[in-house]
C-alpha positions, 0 to 999 in steps of 0.5 A: 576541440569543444574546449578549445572552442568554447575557449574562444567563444568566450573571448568573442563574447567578451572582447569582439562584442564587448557584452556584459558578464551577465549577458556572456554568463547567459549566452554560455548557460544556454550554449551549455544546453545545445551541447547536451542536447547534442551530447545526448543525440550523438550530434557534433555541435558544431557540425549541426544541421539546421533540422538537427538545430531546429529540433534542439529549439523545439525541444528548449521551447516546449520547457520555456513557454514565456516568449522572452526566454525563448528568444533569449536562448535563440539569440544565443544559439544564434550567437554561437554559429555566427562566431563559427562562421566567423571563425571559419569552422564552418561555411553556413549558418544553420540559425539563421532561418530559425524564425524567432518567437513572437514575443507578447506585446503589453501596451502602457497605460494610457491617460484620459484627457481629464487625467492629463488635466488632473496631472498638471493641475497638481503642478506648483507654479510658485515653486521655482521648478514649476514653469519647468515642470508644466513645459516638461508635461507640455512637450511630452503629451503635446508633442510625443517626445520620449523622455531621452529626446527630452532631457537631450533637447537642445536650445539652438534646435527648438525654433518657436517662431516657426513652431518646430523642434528638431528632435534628435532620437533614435540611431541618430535620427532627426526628425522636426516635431511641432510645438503645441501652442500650450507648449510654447506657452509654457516653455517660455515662462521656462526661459525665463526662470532659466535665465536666473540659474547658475548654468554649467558650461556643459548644459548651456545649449540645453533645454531643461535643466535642474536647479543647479544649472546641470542636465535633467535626468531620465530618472528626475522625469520620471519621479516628477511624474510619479509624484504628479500622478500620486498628488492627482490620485491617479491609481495607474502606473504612469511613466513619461511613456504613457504621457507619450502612448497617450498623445499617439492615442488621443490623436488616433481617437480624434482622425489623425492619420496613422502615417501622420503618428509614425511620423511624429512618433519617429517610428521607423516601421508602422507596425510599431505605432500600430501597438503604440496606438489602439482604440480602447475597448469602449470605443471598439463596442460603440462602433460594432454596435453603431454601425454593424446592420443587426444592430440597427 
C-alpha cells in the first residue's frame, strides 16, 4: 500500500499541482523523512495522529535550525495529508494545526536622501536612454512601485492631469498610486524620446520600453540601478526594492501615517508594511534620549 501511495502522490504533485522537478523532488525527500521517523516508531504514516505528527516535526526542527528549512519540510508534510485527505484515505487532516515556524525577516537597504540624489546625479541625460532612466527612479522612489508594476505600467492607466496611476500589482489588484510632481516632470521628457522609437504592436500601450520599441525587463531595471549605484560609489546592495523600502521609509520618518503607506504600497495586511518601514537605529536612540525623563 505505501508504494502504491506514494505512486499516486507523485502523479499529484506533478499533474494536479503542476509543481517543478525540483520542488516534487524535495516534497518526496522530506516525505522519505516522515516514513522513517514512522518506520522507526512503529506508526503507520498514513494513520498518523497529529501528537504522533507533532513529534516527528519537533524532532526534524531540532536537526534544522534555519526557519526556512523548516518551513519547507512542514510545507511538505502538509502537502502529503491534504493529498490523503483528498483521496479519501483519511477524513482528517493531522497537519493542519501545525503552526508554521516564524521565519527571520531581513530588511533591504535603504537609501538616504543624499544617496537617491547621488544615484540620479549619475544619470546621462544625453544619452538617448536618459530621460527614461530618471523617470524610472522617479516613479520607484516617488511612488513606491515595485518593479514588476513598473515594466508592466500602461500608457492609458497613467492620468497626469489628475495626477494618478493606476497600478495594476499583486493577485490582480488595483490600486491608484499619486504621481510625484518630479515624476511627472521627467516622464514627460520620456514621452517625448518615446515617440521617436520604432515601437512594436505588442508594447504600444506600455509605458517604458528599451531602445528597440520592446517591453523593459525586471532584469534591465535591475542593472540600470546596479550601474547608478556603482558610478555613485554607493557601497550597498542596492535593487529596485530598496528605492522602494526607501520611499516607505522616508515617508515614516517624515509623519506619514502607516495606514497611508499600506496603501500605497498595496499591502493587503499591515504588518507586512510595519517590516517594509522601520525608524533607523539613530532615530531609535535620539528619541529615548529626548524624551525618556532621566534623560532630561
Amino acid at each position: 500500500m505505501e508504494t502504491d501511495i506514494r505512486k499516486k502522490y507523485h502523479i499529484y504533485l506533478k499533474l494536479e499541482r503542476s509543481l517543478s522537478a525540483l520542488t516534487v523532488e524535495a516534497y518526496e525527500q522530506d516525505l522519505d523523512k516522515l516514513f522513517a521517523y514512522c518506520s522507526e516508531h512503529g506508526i503507520d504514516p498514513v494513520r498518523v495522529s497529529q501528537t504522533d505528527l507533532q513529534a516527528f516535526v519537533f524532532d526534524e526542527f531540532s536537526e534544522q535550525s534555519n526557519a526556512r528549512s523548516q518551513a519547507r519540510i512542514l510545507s511538505g508534510v502538509r502537502s502529503f495529508y491534504k493529498f490523503l485527505l483528498y483521496h479519501r484515505y483519511r477524513d482528517d487532516d493531522p497537519a493542519e494545526l501545525i503552526e508554521s515556524p516564524r521565519k527571520e525577516q531581513h530588511l533591504p537597504e535603504v537609501l538616504t536622501l543624499e544617496e537617491v540624489d547621488r544615484l540620479v546625479g549619475e544619470i546621462d541625460l544625453s544619452a538617448a536612454e536618459g530621460h527614461r532612466n530618471r523617470a524610472i527612479i522617479e516613479m520607484i522612489y516617488g511612488s513606491g512601485l515595485r518593479v514588476s508594476e513598473l515594466t508592466g505600467l500602461r500608457l492609458s492607466d497613467i492620468y497626469r492631469k489628475e495626477g494618478y496611476m493606476l497600478i495594476r500589482g499583486k493577485g490582480a489588484k488595483q490600486r491608484l498610486v499619486p504621481i510625484s510632481p518630479e515624476a511627472d516632470k521627467w516622464f514627460g521628457f520620456w514621452l517625448e524620446d518615446r515617440e521617436h522609437l520604432p515601437v512594436k504592436p505588442e508594447a504600444v500601450d506600455i509605458a517604458f520600453l528599451n531602445r528597440r520599441g520592446g517591453q523593459l525587463t525586471r532584469a534591465m531595471i535591475f542593472t540600470i540601478i546596479r550601474r547608478l549605484a556603482e558610478a555613485a560609489g554607493i557601497k550597498k546592495t542596492i535593487s529596485p526594492h530598496t528605492l522602494r523600502h526607501s520611499f516607505a521609509t522616508h515617508l515614516l520618518q517624515n509623519g506619514a501615517d502607516l495606514r497611508v503607506i499600506q496603501q500605497l504600497l498595496g499591502h493587503e495586511d499591515i504588518t507586512t508594511t510595519e517590516i517594509y518601514t522601520h525608524l533607523d537605529l539613530q532615530d531609535l536612540r535620539d528619541a529615548i534620549l529626548r524624551y525618556h525623563p532621566k534623560n532630561k
